[in-house]
ROMAR-681637 format. One record per residue: residue number from 1; x, y, z of N, C-alpha, C in turn. Coordinates in nm, 3 decimals, decimal comma. Example, Ala and Ser with C-alpha at 12.3 -4.5 7.8 and 13.67 -1.06 7.14 Angstrom:
resi	n_c1	n_c2	n_c3	ca_c1	ca_c2	ca_c3	c_c1	c_c2	c_c3
1	1,319	-0,569	0,780	1,230	-0,450	0,780	1,320	-0,330	0,780
2	1,285	-0,225	0,708	1,367	-0,106	0,714	1,290	0,003	0,787
% end
This chain:
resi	n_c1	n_c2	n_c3	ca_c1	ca_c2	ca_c3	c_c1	c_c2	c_c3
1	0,589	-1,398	0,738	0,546	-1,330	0,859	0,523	-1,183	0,831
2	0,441	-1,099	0,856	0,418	-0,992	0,888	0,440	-0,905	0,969
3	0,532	-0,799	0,956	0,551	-0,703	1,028	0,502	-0,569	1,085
4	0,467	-0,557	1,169	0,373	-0,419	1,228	0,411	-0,257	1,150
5	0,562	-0,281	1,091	0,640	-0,163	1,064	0,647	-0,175	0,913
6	0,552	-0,267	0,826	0,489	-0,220	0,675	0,436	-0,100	0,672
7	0,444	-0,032	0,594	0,358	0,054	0,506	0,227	-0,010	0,476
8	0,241	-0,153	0,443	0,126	-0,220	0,345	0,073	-0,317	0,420
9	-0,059	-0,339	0,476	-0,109	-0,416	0,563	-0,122	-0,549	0,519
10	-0,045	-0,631	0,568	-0,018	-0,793	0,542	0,125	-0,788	0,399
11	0,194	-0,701	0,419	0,298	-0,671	0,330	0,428	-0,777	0,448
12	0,529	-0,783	0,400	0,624	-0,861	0,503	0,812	-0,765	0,434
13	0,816	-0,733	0,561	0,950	-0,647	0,556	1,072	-0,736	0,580
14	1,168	-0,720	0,456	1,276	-0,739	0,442	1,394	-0,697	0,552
15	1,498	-0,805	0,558	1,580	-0,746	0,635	1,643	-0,838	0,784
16	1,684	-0,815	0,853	1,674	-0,877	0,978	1,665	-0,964	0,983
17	1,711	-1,093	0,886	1,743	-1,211	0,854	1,681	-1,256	0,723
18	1,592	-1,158	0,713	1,488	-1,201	0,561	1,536	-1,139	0,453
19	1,620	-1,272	0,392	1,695	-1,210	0,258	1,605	-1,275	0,155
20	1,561	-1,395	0,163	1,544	-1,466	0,042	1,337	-1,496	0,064
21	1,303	-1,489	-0,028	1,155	-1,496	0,003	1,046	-1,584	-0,088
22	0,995	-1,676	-0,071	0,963	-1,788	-0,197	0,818	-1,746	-0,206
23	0,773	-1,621	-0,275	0,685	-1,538	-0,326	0,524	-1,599	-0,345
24	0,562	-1,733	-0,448	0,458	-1,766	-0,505	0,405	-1,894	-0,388
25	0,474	-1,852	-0,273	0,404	-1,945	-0,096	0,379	-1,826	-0,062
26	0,365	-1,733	-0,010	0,333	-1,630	0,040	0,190	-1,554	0,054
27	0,161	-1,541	0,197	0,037	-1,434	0,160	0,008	-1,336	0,062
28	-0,090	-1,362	0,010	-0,127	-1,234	-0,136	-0,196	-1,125	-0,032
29	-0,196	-1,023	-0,076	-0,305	-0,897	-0,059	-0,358	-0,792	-0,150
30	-0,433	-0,742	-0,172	-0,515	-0,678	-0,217	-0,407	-0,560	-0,265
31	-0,368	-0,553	-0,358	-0,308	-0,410	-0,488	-0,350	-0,247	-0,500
32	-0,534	-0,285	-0,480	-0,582	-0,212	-0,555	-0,726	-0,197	-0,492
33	-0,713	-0,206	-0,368	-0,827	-0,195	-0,353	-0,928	-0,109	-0,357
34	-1,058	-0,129	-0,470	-1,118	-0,057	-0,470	-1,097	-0,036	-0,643
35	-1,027	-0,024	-0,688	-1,052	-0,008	-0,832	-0,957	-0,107	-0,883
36	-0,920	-0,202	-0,869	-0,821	-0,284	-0,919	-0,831	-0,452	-0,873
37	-0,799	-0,568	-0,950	-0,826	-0,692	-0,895	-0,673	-0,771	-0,888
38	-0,586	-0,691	-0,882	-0,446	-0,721	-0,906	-0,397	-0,741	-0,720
39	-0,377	-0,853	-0,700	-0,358	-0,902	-0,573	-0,195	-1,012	-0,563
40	-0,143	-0,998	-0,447	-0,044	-1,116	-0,503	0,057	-1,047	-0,346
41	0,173	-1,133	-0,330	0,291	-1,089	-0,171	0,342	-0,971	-0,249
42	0,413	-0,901	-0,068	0,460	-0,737	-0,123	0,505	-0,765	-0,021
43	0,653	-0,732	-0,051	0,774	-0,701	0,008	0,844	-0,568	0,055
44	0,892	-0,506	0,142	0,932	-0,385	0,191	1,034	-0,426	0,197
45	1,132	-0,325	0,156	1,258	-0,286	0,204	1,250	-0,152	0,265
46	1,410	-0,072	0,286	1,376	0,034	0,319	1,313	0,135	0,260
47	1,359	0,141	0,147	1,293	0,232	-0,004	1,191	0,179	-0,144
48	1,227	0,017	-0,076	1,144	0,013	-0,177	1,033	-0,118	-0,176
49	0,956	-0,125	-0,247	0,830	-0,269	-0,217	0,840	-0,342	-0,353
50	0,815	-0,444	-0,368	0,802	-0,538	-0,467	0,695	-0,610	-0,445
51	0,593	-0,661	-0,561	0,488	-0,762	-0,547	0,481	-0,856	-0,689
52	0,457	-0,928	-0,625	0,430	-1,076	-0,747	0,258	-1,058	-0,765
53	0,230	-0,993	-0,842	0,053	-0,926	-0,859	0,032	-1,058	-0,988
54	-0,075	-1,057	-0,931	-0,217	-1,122	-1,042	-0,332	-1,054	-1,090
55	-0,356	-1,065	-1,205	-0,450	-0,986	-1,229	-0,531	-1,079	-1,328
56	-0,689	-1,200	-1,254	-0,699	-1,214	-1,328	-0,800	-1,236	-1,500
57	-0,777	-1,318	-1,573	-0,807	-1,273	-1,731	-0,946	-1,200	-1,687
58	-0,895	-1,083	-1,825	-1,051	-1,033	-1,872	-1,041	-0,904	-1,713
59	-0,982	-0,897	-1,627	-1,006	-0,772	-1,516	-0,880	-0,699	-1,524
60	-0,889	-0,652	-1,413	-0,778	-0,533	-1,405	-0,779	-0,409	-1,347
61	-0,714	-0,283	-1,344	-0,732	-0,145	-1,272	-0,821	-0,026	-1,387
62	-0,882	0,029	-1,296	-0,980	0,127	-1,373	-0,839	0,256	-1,327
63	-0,849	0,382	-1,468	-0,765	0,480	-1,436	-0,698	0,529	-1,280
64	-0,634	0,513	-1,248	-0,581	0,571	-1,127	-0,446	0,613	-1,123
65	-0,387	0,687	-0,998	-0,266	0,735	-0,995	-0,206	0,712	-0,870
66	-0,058	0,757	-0,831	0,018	0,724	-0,689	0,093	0,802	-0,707
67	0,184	0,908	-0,581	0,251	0,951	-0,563	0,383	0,947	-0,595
68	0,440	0,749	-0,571	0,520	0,691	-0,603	0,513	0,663	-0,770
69	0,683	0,611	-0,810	0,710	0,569	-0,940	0,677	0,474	-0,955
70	0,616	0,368	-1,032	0,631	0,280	-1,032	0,676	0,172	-1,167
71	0,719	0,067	-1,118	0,784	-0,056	-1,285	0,703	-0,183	-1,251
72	0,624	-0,230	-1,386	0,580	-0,325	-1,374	0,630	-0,389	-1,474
73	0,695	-0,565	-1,450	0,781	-0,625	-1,525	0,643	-0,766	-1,620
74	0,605	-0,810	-1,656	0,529	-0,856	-1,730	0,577	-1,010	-1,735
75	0,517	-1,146	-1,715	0,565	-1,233	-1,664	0,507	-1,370	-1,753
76	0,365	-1,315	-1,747	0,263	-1,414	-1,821	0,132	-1,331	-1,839
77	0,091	-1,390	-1,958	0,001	-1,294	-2,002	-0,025	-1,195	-2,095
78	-0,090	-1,126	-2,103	-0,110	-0,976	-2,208	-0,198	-0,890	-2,136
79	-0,120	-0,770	-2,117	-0,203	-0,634	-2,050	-0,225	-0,531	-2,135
80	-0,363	-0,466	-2,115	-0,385	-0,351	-2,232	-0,330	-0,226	-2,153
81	-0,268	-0,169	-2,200	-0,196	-0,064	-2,093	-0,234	0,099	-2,143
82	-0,283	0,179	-2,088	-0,289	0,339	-2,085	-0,231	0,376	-1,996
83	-0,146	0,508	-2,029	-0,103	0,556	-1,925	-0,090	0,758	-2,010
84	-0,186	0,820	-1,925	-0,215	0,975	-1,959	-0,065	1,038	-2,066
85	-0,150	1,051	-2,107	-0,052	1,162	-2,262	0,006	1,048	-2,342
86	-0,026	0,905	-2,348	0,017	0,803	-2,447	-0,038	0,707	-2,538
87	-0,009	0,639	-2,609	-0,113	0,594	-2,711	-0,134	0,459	-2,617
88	-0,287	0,384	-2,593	-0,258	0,246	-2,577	-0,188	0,149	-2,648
89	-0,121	0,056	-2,526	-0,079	-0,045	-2,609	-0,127	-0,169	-2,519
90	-0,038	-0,298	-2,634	-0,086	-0,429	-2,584	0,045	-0,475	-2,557
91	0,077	-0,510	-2,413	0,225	-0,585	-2,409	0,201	-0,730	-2,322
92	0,316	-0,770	-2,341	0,318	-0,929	-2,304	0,408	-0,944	-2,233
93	0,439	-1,101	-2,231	0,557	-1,112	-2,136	0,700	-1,057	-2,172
94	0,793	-1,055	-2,074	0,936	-0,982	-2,123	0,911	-0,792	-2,130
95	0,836	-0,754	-2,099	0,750	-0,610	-2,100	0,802	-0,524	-1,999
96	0,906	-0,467	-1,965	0,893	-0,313	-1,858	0,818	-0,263	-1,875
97	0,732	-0,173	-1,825	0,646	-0,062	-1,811	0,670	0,021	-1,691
98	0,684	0,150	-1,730	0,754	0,241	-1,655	0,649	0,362	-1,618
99	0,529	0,369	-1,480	0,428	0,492	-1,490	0,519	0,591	-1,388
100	0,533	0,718	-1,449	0,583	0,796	-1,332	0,499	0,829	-1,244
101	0,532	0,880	-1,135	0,463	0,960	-1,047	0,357	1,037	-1,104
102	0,237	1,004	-1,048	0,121	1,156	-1,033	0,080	1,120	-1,196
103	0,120	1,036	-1,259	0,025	1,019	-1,426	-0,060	0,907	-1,410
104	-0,219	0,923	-1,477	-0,321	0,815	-1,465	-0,274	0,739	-1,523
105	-0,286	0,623	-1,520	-0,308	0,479	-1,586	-0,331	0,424	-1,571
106	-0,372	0,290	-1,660	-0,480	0,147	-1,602	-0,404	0,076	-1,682
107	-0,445	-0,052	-1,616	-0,368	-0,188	-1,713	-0,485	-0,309	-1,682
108	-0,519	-0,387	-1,752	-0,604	-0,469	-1,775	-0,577	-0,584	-1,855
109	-0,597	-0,710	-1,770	-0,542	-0,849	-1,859	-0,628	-0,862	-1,955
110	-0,576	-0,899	-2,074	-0,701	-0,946	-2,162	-0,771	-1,049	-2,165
111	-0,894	-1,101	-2,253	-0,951	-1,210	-2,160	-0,878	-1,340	-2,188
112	-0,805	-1,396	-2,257	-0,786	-1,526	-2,268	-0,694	-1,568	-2,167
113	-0,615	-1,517	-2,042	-0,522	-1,570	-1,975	-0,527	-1,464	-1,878
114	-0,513	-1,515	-1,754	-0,456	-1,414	-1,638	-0,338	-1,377	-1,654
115	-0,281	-1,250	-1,599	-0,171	-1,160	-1,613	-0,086	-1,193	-1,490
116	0,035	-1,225	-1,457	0,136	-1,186	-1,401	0,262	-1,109	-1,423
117	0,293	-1,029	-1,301	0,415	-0,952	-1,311	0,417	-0,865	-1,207
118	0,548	-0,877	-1,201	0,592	-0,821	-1,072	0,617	-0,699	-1,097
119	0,582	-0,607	-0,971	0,593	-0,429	-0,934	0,628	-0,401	-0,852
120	0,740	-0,294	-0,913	0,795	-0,226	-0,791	0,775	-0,098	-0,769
121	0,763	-0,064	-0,694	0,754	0,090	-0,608	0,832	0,180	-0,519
122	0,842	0,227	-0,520	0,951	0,332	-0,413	0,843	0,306	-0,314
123	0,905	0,374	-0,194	0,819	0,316	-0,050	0,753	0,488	0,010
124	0,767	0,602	-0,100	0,723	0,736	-0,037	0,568	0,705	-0,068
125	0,521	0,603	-0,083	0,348	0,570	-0,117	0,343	0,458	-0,061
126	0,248	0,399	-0,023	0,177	0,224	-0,018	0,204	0,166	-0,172
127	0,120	0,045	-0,183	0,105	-0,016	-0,316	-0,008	0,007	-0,365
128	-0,110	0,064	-0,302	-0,262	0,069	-0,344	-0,229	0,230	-0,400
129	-0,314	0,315	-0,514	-0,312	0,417	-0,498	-0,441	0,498	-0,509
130	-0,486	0,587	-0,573	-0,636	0,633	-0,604	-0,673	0,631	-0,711
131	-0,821	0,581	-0,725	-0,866	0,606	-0,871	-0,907	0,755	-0,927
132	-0,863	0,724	-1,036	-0,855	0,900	-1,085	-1,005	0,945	-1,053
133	-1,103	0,922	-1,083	-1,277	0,931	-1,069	-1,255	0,990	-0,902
134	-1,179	0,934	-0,800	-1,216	0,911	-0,665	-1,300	0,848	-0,603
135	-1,333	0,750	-0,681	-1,470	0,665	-0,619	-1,394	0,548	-0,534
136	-1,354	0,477	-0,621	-1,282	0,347	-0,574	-1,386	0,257	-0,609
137	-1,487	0,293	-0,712	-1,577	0,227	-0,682	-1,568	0,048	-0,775
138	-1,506	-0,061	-0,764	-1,449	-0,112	-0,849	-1,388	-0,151	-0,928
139	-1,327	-0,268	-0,979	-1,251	-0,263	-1,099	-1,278	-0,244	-1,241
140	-1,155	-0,247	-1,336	-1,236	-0,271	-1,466	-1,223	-0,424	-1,564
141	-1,314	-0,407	-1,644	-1,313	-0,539	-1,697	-1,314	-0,508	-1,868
142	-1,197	-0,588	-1,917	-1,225	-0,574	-2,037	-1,333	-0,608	-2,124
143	-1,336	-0,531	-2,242	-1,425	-0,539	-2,328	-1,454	-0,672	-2,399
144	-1,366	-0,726	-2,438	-1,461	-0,881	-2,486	-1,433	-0,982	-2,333
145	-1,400	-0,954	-2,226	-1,428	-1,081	-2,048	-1,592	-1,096	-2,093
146	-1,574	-1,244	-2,074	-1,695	-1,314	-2,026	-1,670	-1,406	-1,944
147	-1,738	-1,369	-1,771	-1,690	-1,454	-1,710	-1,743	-1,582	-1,764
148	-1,657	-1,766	-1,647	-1,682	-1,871	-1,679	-1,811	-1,891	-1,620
149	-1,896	-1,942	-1,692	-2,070	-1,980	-1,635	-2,043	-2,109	-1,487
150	-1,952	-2,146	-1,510	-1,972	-2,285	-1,377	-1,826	-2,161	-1,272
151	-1,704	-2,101	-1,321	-1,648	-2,056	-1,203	-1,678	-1,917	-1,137
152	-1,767	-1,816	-1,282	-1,794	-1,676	-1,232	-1,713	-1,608	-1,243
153	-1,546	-1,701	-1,304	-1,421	-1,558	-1,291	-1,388	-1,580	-1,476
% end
């Protein structure tokens, strides 16, 4: 169910009897909208949000940043990860990734498998944030994605 008193529109707030939450039944919503294809449920507490995000193969977020900290835990999959003043890398499942506040970064599944993993956020931001460009104008797609000719993804 959805609560009027999210931060995150179609997000569902914890609390008030909602302890336990079976994620992968749950409404997904949009991560990133606008530069990102990472969609999946987001949870509020008081301080903080959690989402079970998808991102998938071959797409992902073009550079952007958020106010908030955020941890993304790595679940299934392989993400190419930048994040400003660091070298890229390639991580997989079993993966923390830790972007602070106010630093660009993008993460992008590679193409052979869609990406899952869950993110958390402090709640002084939404879950969506801005693309560094300011456009919003889309996501990004890795360098060897070819979408499937009969599904298009």
């Amino acid at each position: 169910m959805t609560d009027a008193t999210t931060k995150n529109a179609g997000a569902v707030k914890a609390g008030d009897g909602a302890f336990l939450f079976a994620l992968a039944d749950m409404n997904k919503i949009d991560a990133g909208t606008g530069y990102s294809t990472a969609h999946g449920p987001v949870i509020e507490g008081d301080r903080i949000q959690v989402g079970l995000m998808l991102k998938p193969r071959g797409t992902g977020a073009r550079p952007h940043k958020h106010p908030n900290e955020q941890w993304n835990y790595v679940l299934q999959g392989k993400l190419r990860v930048n994040i400003e003043g660091e070298e890229e890398k390639i991580v997989g499942p079993g993966t923390l990734i830790y972007f602070p506040a106010n630093k660009v970064h993008s993460t992008v599944a590679l193409p052979e498998e869609d990406v899952m993993f869950l993110a958390i956020k402090d709640l002084s931001h939404g879950i969506i944030g801005m693309a560094a460009d300011g456009t919003m104008a889309g996501p990004h797609y890795d360098p060897g994605y070819e979408p499937d000719a009969k599904t298009g993804q």
